[in-house]
C-alpha positions in Angstrom: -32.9 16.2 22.6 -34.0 18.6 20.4 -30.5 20.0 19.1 -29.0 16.5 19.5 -32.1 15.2 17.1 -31.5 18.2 14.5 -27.8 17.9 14.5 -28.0 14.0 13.4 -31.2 14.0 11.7 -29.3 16.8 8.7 -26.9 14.3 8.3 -27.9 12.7 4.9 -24.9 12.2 2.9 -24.9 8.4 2.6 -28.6 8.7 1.4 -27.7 11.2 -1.5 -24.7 8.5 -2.4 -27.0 6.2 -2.5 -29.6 7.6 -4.6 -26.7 8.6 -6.9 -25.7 4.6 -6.5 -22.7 5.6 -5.6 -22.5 4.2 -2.3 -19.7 1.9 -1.6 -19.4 1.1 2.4 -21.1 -1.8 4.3 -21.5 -4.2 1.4 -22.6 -7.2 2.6 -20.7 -10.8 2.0 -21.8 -13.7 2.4 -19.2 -15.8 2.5 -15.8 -16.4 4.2 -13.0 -14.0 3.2 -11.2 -15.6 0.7 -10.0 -14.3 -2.9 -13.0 -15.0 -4.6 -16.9 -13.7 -1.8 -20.0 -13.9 -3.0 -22.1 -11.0 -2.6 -25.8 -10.5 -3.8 -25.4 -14.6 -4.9 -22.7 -13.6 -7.7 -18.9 -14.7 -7.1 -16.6 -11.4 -7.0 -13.2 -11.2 -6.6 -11.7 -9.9 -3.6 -9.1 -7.5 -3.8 -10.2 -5.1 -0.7 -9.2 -7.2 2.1 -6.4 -7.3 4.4 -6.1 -10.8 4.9 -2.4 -10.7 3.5 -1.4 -14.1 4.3 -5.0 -15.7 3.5 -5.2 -17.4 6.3 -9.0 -16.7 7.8 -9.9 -20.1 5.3 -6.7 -22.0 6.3 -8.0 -25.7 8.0 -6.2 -24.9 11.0 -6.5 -21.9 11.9 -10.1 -22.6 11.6 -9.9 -26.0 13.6 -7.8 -24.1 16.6 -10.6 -21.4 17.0 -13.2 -24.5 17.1 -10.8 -25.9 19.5 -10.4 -23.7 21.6 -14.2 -23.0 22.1 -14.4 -26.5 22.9 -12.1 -25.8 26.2 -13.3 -22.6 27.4 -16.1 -20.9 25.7 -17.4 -18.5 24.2 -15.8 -15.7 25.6 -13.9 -14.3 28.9 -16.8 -12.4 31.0 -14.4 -10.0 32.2 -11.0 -8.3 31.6 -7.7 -9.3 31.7 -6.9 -6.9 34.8 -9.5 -9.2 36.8 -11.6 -12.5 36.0 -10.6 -12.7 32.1 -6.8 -13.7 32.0 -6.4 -17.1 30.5 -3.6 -19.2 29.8 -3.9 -19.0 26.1 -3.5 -15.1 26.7 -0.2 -16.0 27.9 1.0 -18.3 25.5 0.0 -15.8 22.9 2.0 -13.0 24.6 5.2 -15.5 24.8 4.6 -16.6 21.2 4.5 -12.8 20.1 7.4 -11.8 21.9 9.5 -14.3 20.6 8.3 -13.5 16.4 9.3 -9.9 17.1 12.1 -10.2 19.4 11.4 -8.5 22.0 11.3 -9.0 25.8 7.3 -9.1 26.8 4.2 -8.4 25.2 0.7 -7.6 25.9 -2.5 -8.5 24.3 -6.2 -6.6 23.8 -9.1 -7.1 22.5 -8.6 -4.7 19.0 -5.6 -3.3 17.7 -7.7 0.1 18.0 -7.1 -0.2 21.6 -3.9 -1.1 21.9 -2.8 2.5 20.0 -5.7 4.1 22.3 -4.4 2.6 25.5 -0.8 2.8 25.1 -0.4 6.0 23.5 -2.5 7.6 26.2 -0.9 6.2 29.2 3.1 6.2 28.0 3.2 9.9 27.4 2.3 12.5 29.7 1.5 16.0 30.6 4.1 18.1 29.0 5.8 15.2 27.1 5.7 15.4 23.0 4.0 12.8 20.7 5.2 13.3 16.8 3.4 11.4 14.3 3.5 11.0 10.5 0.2 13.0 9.0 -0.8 9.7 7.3 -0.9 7.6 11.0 -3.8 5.4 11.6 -6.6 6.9 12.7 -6.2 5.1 16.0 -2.5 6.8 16.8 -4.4 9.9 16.4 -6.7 9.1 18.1 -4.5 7.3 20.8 -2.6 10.7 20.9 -5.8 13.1 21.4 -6.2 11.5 25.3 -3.1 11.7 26.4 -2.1 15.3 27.7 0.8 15.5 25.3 1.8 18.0 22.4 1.5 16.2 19.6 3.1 17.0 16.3 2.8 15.8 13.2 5.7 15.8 10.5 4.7 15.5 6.8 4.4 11.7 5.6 7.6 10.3 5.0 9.8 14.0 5.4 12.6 13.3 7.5 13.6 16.6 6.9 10.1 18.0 8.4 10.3 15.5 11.1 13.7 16.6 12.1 12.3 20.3 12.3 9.4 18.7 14.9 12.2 17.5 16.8 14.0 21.1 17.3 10.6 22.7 18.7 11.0 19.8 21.5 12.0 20.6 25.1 15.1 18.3 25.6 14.4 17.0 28.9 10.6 15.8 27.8 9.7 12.6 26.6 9.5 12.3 22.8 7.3 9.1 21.1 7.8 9.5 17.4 4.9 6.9 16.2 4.3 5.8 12.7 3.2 3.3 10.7 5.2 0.5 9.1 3.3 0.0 6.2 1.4 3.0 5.6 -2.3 1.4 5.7 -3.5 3.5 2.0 -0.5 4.3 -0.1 1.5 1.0 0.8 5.0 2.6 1.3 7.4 1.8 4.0 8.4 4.3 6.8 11.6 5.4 6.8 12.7 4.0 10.0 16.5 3.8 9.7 16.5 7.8 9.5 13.8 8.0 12.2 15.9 6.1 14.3 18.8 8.4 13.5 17.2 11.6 14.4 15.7 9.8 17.4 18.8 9.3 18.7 20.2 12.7 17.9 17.4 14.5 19.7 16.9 11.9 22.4 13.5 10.5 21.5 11.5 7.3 21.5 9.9 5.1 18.5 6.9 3.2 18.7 5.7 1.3 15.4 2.7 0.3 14.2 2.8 -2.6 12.4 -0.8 -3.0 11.7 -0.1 -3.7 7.8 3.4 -5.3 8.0 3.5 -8.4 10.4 2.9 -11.5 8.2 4.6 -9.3 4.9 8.0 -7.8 6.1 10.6 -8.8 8.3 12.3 -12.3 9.2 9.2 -15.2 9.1 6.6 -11.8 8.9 8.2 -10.5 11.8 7.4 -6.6 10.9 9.0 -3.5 10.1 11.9 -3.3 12.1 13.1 -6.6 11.6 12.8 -6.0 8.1 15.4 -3.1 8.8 17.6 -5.0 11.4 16.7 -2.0 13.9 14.6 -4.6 16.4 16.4 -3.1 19.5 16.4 0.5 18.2 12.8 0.8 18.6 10.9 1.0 21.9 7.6 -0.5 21.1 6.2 -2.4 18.3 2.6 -2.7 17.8 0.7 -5.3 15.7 -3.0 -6.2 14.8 -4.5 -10.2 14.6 -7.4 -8.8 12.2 -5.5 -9.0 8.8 -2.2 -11.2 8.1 -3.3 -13.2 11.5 -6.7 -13.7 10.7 -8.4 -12.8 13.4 -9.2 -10.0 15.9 -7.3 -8.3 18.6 -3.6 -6.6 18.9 -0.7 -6.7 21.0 1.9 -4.6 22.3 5.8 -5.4 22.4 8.5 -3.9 24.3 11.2 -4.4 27.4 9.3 -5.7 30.4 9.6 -2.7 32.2 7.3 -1.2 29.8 5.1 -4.0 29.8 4.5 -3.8 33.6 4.1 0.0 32.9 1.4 -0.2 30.3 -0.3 -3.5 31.8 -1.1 -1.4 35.2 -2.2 1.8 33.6 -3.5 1.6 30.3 -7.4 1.8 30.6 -8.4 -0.2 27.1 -7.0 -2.9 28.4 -7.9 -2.6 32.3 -11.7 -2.2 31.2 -12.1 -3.9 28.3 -13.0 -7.7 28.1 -10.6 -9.8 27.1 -10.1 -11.1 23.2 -11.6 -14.5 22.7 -10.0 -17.6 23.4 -10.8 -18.7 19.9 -9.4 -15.5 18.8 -5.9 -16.2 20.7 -6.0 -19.3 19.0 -6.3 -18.5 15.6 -3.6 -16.3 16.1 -1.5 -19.1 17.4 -1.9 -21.2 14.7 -1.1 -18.4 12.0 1.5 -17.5 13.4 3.0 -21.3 13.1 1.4 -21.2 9.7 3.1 -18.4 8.6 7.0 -19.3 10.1 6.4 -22.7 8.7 4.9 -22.2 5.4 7.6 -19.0 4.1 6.8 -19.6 0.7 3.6 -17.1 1.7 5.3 -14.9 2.1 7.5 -14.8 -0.9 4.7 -15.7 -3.1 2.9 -12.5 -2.0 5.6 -10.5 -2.6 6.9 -12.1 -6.2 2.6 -11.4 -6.9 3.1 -7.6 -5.5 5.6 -7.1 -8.3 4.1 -8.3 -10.7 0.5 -6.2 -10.0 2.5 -3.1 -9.4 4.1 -3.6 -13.0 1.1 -4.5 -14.4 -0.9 -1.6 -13.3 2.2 0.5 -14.4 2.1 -0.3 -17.8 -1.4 0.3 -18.0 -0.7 3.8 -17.2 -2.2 3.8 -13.8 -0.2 6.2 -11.3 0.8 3.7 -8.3 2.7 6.2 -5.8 5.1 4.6 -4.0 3.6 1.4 -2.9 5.9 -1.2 -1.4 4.0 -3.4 -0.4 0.9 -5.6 -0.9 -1.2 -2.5 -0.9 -1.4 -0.8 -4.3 -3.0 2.8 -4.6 -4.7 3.8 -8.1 -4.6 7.2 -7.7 -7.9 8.7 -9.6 -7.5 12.3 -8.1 -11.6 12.3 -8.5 -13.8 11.9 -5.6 -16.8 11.1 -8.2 -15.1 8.7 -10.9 -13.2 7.2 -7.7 -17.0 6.4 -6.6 -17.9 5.5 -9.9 -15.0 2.8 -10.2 -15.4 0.8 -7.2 -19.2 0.9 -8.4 -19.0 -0.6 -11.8 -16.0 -3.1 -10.7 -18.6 -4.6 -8.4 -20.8 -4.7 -11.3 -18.0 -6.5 -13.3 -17.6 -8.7 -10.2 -14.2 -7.1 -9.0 -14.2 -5.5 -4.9 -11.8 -3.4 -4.2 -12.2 -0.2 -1.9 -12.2 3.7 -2.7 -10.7 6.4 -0.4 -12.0 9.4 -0.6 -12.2 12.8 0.9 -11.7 13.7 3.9 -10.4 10.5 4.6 -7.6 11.7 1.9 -7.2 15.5 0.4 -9.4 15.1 -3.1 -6.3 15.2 -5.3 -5.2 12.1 -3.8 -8.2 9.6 -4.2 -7.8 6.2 -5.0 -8.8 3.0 -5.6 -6.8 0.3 -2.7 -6.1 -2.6 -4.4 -4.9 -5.3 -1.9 -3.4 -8.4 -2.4 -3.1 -11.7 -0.6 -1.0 -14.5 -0.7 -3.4 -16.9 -2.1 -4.5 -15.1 -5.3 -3.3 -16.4 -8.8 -1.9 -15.0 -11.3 -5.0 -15.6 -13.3 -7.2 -13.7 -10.7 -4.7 -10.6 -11.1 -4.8 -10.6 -14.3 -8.5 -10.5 -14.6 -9.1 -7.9 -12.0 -6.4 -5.6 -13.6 -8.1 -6.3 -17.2 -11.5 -5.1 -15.8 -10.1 -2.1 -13.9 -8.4 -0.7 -16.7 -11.3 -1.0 -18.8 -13.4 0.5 -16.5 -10.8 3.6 -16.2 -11.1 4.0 -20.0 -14.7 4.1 -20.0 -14.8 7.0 -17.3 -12.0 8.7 -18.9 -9.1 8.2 -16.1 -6.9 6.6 -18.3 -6.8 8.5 -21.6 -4.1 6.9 -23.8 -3.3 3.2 -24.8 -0.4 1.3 -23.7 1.1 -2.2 -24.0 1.1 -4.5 -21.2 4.4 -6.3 -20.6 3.6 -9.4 -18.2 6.8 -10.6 -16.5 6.3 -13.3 -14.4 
């Protein structure tokens, strides 16, 4: 105990951030997740959620959870494998299967386990993972228990990726995983060339598409449908906890792999099952969101119009596609500082920093969902760029020029 209680008792750098006031994580909200929370009593606008769709307010999503309580509980007392398998798990799977066209489909608990418990039980002993270096934490994750090699291939760089491929036995199994929205700098993988070189070198794809079902693809269908390359990719992943508005994940692939991973993936085998309220709510987005398309394209038309905005301010976006738009501050300290004094100016919005990104890359995440305004944008972007002048990140004046 003694080592144990010296190693974790040194640890004290949330207590120096938060004598310095700079400590942004765990704020607490006290109200549901929609654009506008209220934290500390105040109203503040929410623009650090995931919640793409908005849909963790919508009526029936809401009523289907309560619903679904109503007929089974609370919870499942056990795991899908034995005593926790419920019809609504079923339906789920059917329903999922169907939105991204693929044969089966396979639901947990978190979408953390579904990249831990597939990743770990598809690839094996002297098989290769490849992964983009900007990969959820939960592919790596996923990767480091399998006995794999795993490789990583510098974000985006087919080039680099193609160079992974060459170091590859031929005869091995090859999983090239990425994300479909990449989950900090919002840009899109590049799967039609992935899918090239996969098929030039033999591999396998498996997509996470965490960030992109309810925002790409037909009805929110994801990345690859977004691409027409549903049947070029082996296995597409997706989470409930942001465009579905809820928790849990799901696997999709042929049924072979299905019955593969359903028998031998261990976060699903001994894990309890998701909630039947949480299947529910998922159900009812999911009708929500292929019923109500104007989400969708209202989110996008308001993705735009941020990205410009924050353009002619003179912020540096990268190469965002997507709801998520990175302010890149390239300051660990100011970064800190920002998300700080927006809170103060009743704006939340969330700040990467290093090592969760090298410290020339910090930014601010600015997130968008379907059910902000125009109005709300505009203030939030008003206040951030004021806030940047004040601490010096943006230096020069420039003209705003609002297109709707």
């Amino acid at each position: 105990m003694g080592l144990l209680n010296n190693k974790l008792s040194a640890y004290d750098l949330p207590q120096k951030l938060i004598s310095a006031g700079l400590y942004p994580y765990f704020r607490v909200i006290e109200s549901d997740q929609d654009t506008e929370v209220m934290i500390n009593g105040k109203k503040v606008l929410m623009f650090g959620s995931n919640s793409y769709l908005g849909l963790t307010c919508h009526p029936k999503v809401k009523e289907a959870s309560k619903n679904a309580i109503d007929k089974y509980g609370t919870g499942c007392a056990g795991s899908r494998f034995l005593n926790g398998n419920l019809d609504i798990h079923i339906a789920l799977e059917e329903r999922l299967a169907k939105l991204v066209n693929k044969e089966a489909a396979l639901c947990y608990s978190t979408g953390f386990q579904v990249n831990q418990g597939v990743i770990s039980c598809v690839a094996g002993r002297n098989d290769y993972v490849i992964l983009d270096e900007l990969d959820h934490a939960s592919i790596i994750d996923g990767s480091r228990l399998t006995f794999a090699k795993v490789l990583k291939f510098a974000h985006n760089d087919m080039k680099d990726l193609e160079r992974k491929l060459k170091l590859c036995e031929p005869d091995r199994i090859k999983l090239i995983i990425v994300d479909g929205i990449f989950s900090m700098e919002g840009d899109i993988t590049n799967l039609p060339e992935i899918v090239r070189l996969s098929e030039k070198y033999q591999g396998s794809i498996m997509v996470d598409d965490a960030h992109a079902l309810g925002v790409l693809g037909k009805n929110g269908s994801g990345t690859a449908s977004h691409f027409g390359l549903t049947h070029k990719v082996d296995l597409i992943m997706g989470t409930f906890s942001k465009s579905m508005a809820s928790i849990g994940g799901f696997i999709a692939a042929d049924k072979a792999a299905i019955n593969f991973i359903k028998h031998n993936s261990r976060s699903l085998m001994f894990s309890a099952s998701m909630t039947p309220s949480s299947a529910a709510s998922v159900l009812a987005a999911i009708e929500i969101m292929e019923s109500e398309p104007e989400r969708i394209e209202h989110l996008m038309v308001l993705t735009t119009y941020a990205r410009n905005q924050f353009k002619a301010m003179g912020f540096d976006t990268g190469k965002s596609e997507s709801p998520i738009i990175p302010l890149f501050i390239r300051d660990d300290i100011k970064t800190l500082q920002m998300a700080q004094r927006l809170l103060e100016e009743g704006v939340f919005i969330n700040p990467v920093v290093s090592p969760a990104v090298p410290k020339e890359d910090c930014i601010i995440r600015f997130s968008l969902m379907a059910t902000h305004t125009y109005e709300q944008v505009d203030r939030a972007i008003e206040k951030i760029t004021a806030i940047a002048k004040e601490l010096e990140v943006l230096e020069c004046e420039v003209v705003s020029s609002k297109n709707y």
